[in-house]
C-alpha positions in Angstrom: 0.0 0.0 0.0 1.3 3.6 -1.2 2.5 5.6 1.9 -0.4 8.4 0.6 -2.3 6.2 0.8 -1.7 4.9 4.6 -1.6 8.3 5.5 -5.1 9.0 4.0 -6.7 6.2 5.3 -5.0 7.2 9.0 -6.3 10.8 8.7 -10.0 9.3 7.7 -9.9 7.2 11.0 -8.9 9.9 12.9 -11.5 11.9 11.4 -14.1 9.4 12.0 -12.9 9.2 15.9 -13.4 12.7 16.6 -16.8 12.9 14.6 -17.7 9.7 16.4 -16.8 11.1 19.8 -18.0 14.6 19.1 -21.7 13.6 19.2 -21.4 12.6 22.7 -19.4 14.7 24.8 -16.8 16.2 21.8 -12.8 15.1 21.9 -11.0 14.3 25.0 -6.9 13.8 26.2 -8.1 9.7 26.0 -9.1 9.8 22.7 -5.8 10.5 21.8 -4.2 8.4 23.8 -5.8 5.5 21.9 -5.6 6.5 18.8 -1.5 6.4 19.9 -1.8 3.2 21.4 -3.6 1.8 18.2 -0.9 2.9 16.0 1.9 1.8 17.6 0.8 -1.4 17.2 1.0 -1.5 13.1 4.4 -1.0 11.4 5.4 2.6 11.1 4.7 4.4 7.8 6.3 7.9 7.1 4.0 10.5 6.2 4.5 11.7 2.4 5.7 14.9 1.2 3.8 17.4 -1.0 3.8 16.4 -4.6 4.9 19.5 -5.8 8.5 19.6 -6.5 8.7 23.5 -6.5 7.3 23.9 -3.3 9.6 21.5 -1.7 12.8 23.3 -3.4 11.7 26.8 -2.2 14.7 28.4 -0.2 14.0 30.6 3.0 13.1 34.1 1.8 11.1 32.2 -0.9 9.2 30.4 1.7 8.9 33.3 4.1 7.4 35.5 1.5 4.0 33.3 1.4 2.3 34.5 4.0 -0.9 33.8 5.9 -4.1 35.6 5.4 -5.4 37.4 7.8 -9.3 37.4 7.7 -8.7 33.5 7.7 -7.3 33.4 11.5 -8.8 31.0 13.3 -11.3 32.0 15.6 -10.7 35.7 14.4 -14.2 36.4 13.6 -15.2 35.3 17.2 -12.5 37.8 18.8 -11.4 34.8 21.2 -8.3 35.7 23.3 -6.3 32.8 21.1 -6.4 33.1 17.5 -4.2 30.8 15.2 -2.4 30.8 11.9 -1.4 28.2 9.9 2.0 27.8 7.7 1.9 26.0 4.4 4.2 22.9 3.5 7.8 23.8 1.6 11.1 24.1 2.4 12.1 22.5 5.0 8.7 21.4 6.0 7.7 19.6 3.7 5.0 16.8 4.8 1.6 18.0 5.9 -0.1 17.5 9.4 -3.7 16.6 10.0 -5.8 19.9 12.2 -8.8 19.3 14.0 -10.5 22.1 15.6 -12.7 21.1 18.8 -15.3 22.8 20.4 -18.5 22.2 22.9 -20.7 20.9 19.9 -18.3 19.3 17.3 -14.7 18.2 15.8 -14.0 19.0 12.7 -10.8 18.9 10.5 -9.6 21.8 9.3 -9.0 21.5 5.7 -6.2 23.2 3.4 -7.0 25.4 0.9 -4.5 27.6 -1.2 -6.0 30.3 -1.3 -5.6 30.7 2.0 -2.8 32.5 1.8 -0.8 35.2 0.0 1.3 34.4 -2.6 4.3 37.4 -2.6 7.4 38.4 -5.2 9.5 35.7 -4.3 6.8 32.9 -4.3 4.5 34.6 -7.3 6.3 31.6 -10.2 4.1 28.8 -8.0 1.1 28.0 -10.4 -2.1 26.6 -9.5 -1.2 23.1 -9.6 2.2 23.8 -7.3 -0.5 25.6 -4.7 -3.0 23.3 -4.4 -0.6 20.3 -4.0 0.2 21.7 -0.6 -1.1 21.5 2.8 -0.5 22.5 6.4 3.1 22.2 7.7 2.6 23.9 11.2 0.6 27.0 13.1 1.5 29.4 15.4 -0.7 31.1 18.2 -1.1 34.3 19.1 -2.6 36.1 22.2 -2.3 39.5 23.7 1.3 39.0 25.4 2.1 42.4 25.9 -1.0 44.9 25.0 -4.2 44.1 25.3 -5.3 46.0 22.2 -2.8 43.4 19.5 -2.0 39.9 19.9 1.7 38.5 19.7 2.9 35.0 18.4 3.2 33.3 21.6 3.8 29.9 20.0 4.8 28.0 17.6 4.7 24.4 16.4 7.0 23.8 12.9 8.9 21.0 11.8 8.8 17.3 13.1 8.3 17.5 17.3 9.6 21.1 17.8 8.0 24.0 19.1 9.0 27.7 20.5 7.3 30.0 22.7 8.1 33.2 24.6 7.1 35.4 27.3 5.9 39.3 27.7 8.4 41.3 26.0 10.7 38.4 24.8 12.2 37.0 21.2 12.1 33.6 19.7 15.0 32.0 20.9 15.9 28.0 21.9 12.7 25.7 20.8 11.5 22.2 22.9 10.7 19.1 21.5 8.5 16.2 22.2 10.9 13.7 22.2 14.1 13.0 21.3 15.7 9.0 20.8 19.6 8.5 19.4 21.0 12.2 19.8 24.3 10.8 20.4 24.9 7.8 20.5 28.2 5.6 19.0 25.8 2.4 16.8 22.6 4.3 15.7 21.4 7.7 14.1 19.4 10.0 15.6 15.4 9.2 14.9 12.7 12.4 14.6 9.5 11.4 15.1 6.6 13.9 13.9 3.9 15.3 15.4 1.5 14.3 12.8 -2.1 15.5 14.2 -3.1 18.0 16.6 -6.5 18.4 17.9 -6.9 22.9 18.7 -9.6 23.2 21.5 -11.5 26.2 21.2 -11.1 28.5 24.5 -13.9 30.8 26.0 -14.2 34.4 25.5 -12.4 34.9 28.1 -9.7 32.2 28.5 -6.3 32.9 29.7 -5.1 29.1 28.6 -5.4 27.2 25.9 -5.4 23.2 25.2 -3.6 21.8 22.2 -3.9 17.8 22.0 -1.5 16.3 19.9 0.0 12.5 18.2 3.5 11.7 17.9 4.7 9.2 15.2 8.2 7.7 14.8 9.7 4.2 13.8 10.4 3.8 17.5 7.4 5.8 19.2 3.9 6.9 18.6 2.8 9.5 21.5 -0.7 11.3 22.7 0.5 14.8 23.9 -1.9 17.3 26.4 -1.0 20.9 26.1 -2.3 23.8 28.5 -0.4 26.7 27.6 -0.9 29.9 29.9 1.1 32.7 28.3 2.3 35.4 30.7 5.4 37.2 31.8 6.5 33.7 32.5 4.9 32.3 29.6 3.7 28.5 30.8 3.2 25.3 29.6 2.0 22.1 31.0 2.3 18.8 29.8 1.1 15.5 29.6 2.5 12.7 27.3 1.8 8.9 27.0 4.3 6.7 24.9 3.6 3.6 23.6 6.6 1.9 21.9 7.4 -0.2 19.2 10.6 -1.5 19.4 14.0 -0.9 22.0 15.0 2.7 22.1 19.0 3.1 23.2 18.6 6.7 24.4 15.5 8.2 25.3 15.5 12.0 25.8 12.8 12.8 28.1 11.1 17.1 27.4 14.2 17.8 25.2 15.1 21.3 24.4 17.7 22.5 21.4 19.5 26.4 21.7 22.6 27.7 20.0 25.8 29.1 21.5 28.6 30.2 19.5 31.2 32.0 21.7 31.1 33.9 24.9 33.3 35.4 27.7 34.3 31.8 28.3 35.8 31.5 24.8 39.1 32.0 23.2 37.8 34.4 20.6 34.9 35.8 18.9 36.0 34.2 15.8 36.8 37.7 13.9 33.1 39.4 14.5 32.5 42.7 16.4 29.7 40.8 18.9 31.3 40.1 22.2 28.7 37.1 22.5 26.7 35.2 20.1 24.6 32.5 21.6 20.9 32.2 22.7 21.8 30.5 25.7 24.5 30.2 28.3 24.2 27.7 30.3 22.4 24.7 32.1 20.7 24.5 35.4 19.8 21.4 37.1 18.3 21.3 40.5 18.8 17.9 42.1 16.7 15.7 44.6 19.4 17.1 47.4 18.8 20.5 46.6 22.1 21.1 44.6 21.8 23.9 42.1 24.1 23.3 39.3 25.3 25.3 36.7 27.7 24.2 33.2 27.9 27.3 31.4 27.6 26.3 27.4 31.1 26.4 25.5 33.1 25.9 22.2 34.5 23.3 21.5 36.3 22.2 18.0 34.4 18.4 18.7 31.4 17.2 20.2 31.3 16.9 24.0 28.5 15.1 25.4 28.2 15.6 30.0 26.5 13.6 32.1 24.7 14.2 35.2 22.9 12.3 37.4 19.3 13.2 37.9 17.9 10.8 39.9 14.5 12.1 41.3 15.0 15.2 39.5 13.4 18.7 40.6 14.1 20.8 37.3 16.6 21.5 35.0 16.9 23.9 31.7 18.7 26.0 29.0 18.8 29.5 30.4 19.9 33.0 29.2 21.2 34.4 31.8 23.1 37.3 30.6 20.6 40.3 30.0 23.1 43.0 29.4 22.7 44.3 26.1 26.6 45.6 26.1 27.5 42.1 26.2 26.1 41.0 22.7 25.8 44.9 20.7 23.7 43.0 18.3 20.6 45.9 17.7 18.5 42.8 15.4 18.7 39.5 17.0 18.6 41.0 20.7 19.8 38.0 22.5 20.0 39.1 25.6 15.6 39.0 25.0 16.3 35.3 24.5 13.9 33.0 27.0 15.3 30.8 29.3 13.4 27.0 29.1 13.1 25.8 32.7 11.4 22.1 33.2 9.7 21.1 36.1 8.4 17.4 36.6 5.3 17.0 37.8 5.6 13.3 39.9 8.8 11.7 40.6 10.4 10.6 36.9 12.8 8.0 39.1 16.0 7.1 38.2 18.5 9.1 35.5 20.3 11.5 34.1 20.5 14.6 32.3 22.5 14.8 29.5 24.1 18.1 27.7 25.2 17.3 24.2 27.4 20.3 22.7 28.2 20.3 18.6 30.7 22.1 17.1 29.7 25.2 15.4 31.4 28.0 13.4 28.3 30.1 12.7 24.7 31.1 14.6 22.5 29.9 12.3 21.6 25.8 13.8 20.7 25.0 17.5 24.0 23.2 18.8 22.8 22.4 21.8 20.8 19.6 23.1 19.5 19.0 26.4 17.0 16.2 28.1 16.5 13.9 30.7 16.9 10.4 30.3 15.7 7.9 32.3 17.7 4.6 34.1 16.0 2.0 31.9 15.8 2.3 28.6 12.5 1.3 27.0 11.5 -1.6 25.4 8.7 -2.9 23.0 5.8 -2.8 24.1 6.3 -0.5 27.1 3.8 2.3 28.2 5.5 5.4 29.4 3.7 8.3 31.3 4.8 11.5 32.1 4.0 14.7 33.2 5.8 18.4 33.5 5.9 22.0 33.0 7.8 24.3 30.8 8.6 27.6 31.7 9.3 30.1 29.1 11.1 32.9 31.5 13.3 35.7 31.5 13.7 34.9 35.5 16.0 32.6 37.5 14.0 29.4 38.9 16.8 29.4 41.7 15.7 31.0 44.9 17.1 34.4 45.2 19.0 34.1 48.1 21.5 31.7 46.0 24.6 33.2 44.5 24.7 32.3 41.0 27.9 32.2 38.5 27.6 35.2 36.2 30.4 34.5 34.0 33.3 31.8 33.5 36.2 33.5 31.8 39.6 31.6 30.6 42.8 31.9 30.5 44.1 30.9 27.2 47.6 32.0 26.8 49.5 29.4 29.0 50.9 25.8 27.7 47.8 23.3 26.7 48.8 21.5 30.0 48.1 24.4 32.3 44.9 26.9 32.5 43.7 29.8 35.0 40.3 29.8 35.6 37.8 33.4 36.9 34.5 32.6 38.2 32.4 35.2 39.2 29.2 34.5 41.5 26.1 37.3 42.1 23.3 36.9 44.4 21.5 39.6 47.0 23.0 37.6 50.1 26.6 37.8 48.5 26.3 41.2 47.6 25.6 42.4 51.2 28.6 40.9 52.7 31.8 42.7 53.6 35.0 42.5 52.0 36.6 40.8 54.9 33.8 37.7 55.4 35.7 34.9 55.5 34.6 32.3 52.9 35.1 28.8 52.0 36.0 27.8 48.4 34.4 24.5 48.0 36.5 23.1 44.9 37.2 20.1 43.5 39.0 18.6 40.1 39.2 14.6 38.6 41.7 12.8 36.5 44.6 13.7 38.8 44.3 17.4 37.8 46.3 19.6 40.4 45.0 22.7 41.3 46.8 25.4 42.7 46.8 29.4 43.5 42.9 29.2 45.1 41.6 32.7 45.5 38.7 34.7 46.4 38.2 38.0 47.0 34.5 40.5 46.6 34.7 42.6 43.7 33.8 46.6 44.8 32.9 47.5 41.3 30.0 45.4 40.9 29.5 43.6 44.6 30.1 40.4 43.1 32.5 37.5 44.9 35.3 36.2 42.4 36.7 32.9 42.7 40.3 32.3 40.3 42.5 28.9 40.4 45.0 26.9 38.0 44.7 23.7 37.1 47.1 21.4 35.6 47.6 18.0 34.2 50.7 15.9 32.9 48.8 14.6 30.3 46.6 16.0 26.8 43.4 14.7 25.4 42.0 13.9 28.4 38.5 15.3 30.2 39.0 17.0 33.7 35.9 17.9 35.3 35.7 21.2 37.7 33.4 22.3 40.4 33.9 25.1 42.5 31.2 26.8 45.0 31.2 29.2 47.8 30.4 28.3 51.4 30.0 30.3 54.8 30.7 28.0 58.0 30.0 24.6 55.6 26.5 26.7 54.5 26.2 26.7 50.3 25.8 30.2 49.7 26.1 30.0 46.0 24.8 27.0 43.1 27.8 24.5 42.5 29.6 25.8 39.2 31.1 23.4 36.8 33.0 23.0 34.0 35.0 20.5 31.4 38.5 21.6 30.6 39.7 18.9 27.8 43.7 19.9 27.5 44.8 19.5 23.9 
């Protein structure tokens, strides 16, 4: 059977579900849920690309320059707090996804029409038959974010499991996933599955959330995924995910996010630009079952470095941006220092596991480099039923209580032999800032791999009423991975998150 085929027949029997279920009490999260369950148990089938040829060789500004109409917004007409536009298949997006839209009295699909949308200068060669072969590749949601009187994209899913949102007064900047199986891994290749359906509910007049349903589909996965998303100056969103498997999975990444970094203070260079800094995040925050804050500011690197850390029973962890000074990027179009910060919070114990930090090589800003999740202690197998719960918070704040000192900004010491490198850490925070010069502190550090480290310092910094923390470190040997972790203490008392770092001589 053709693979248009399948996918026809699939989106019929969806269809017929939510028609079905619509004439009693309309769609709910368990609907979904079976409809994943009931798929994972026939063989995968990839969904098939648009026909037209054109559309799928459109390059960016081609692809940008169709746009969306705007009297065909969804839910316009009834001036609902949510309204929702849809992007058409091409470029990189080129297989179509199945829209329902669901309210009190019915389900219906949403079907594509090309004359939906405007067709500008760049896009204006697409004929008829190019135009109608298309469909719907994603949609993005908008809301009042920051006046009430005009609504702002808040949200956007495009492009296998990814999505982006922001808060009040924020730009796009890292994007979540649903899932994420083989990022890095030595025997196999890293698997995408799709978002393939999504099920828009339609909120009340005066709603301040909004529930998205939606199915996952991968050779490995199928998934039912609950969406409440509560935009705000922390812009939130909770979900709900059920994952029925097909076969063994070798790494299972568990509310994955991707970001960029290029180079910061940390770095040896800024690679011949003017911009001091270049990345959309900075570093990643874990908070532990103990109570540890840690923090691994993002880096360079000329290979890929993949960190482990063990999460078991974890409380949150996330990409954040946590420099917000302008003077440190001078970029006046990309603003990343408006970048969000992605902070995930279980909801229920997740057990046993880790989270891992995967770090490409990059020489430009242009691809997410960065890839973060949690994976759990057992790896799942055929058959298995996995449910979890969390929340994602799209912030410009810290998730760390106030009162902890965080690191503000790693800078290195490049100029020395390869076997020998001085470290500057510098820690903020409200509590640090109040104490006197003199306060006698206790530099909790420690290195691995035989790494000596030597000439242990700390001292407040008047300018800025930040605490500095500088040592060397030195090995005999090259090529091998020393982790660091240094934090500040006050009579055995953590008064700062426990920094960290991997120094890779070479």
């Amino acid at each position: 059977m053709k693979t248009h085929l399948i996918f026809a027949l699939l989106a019929a029997a969806m269809l017929a579900l939510v028609i079905s279920q619509s004439r009693k009490d309309t769609l709910s999260f368990e609907n979904v849920i079976l409809q994943a369950q009931n798929l994972a148990a026939e063989p995968w089938q990839p969904v098939q690309a648009v026909d037209s040829q054109r559309l799928q060789k459109l390059n960016y500004d081609q692809y940008r320059d169709i746009r969306w109409k705007e009297d065909q917004t969804l839910w316009r007409r009834l001036g609902l707090p949510f309204q929702i536009k849809f992007f058409i298949t091409g470029h990189l997006h080129n297989t179509p996804i199945t829209l329902f839209q669901v309210n009190r009295d019915s389900a219906r699909q949403l079907k594509f029409a090309a004359d939906y949308f405007d067709y500008g200068p760049l896009a204006s060669d697409l004929n008829v038959l190019d135009k109608a072969s298309g469909g719907f590749s994603g949609f993005r949601v908008h809301y009042p974010l920051n006046r009430p009187d005009l609504l702002d994209e808040v949200l956007v899913f495009l492009g296998k499991s990814y999505f982006r949102s922001l808060a009040r007064e924020q730009v796009y900047g890292l994007s979540a996933r649903g899932l994420a199986i083989d990022v890095h891994t030595p025997a196999t290749k890293e698997e995408f599955p799709k978002f393939t359906a999504f099920w828009l509910v339609q909120p009340g007049a005066n709603d301040k959330r909004l529930t998205l349903y939606a199915l996952l589909d991968g050779p490995s996965v199928t998934g039912a995924y609950e969406f409440n998303v509560t935009p705000g100056d922390a812009t939130r969103i909770d979900v709900r995910s059920v994952l029925f498997f097909r076969k063994k999975v070798v790494q299972l990444g568990i509310a994955p996010m991707s970001s960029m970094f290029w180079y910061g203070e940390n770095t040896s260079n800024t690679f011949g630009g003017f911009r001091p800094e270049v990345h959309d995040s900075d570093g990643l925050l874990i908070r532990g079952s103990n109570e540890e804050w840690l923090w691994r500011p993002l880096s360079w690197s000329k290979n890929t470095q993949v960190n482990t850390f063990a999460a078991d029973h974890l409380k949150g962890f996330g990409l954040l941006q946590r420099d917000r000074n302008f003077n440190n990027y001078q970029d006046l179009e990309v603003h990343y220092q408006k970048r969000p910060s992605l902070w995930i919070e279980p909801q229920g114990d997740w057990g046993r596991g880790e989270v891992k930090l995967v770090q490409f090589a990059t020489d430009n800003e242009y691809w997410d480099n960065v890839v973060a999740f949690w994976e759990p202690d057992k790896a799942p197998e055929k058959g298995d039923r996995l449910e979890l719960a969390y929340t994602l918070h799209w912030t410009g704040d810290e998730p760390s209580p106030r009162t902890l000192g965080k690191s503000v900004a790693t800078r290195i010491d490049y100029q020395e032999a390869p076997y020998f490198r001085i470290f500057v850490v510098d820690f903020a925070g409200d509590q640090l800032a109040g104490l006197p010069p003199e306060t006698p502190l206790q530099i909790d550090l420690s290195a691995d791999n035989d790494a000596v480290l030597d000439k242990i310092h700390h001292q407040k910094n008047i300018n800025d009423n930040t605490w500095r923390v500088t040592f060397t470190a030195s090995v005999k040997t090259l090529h091998q991975a020393v982790e660091l972790r240094a934090s500040l203490k006050q009579n055995d008392i953590a008064l700062t998150e426990t920094w960290t770092s991997t120094w890779i001589p070479q």
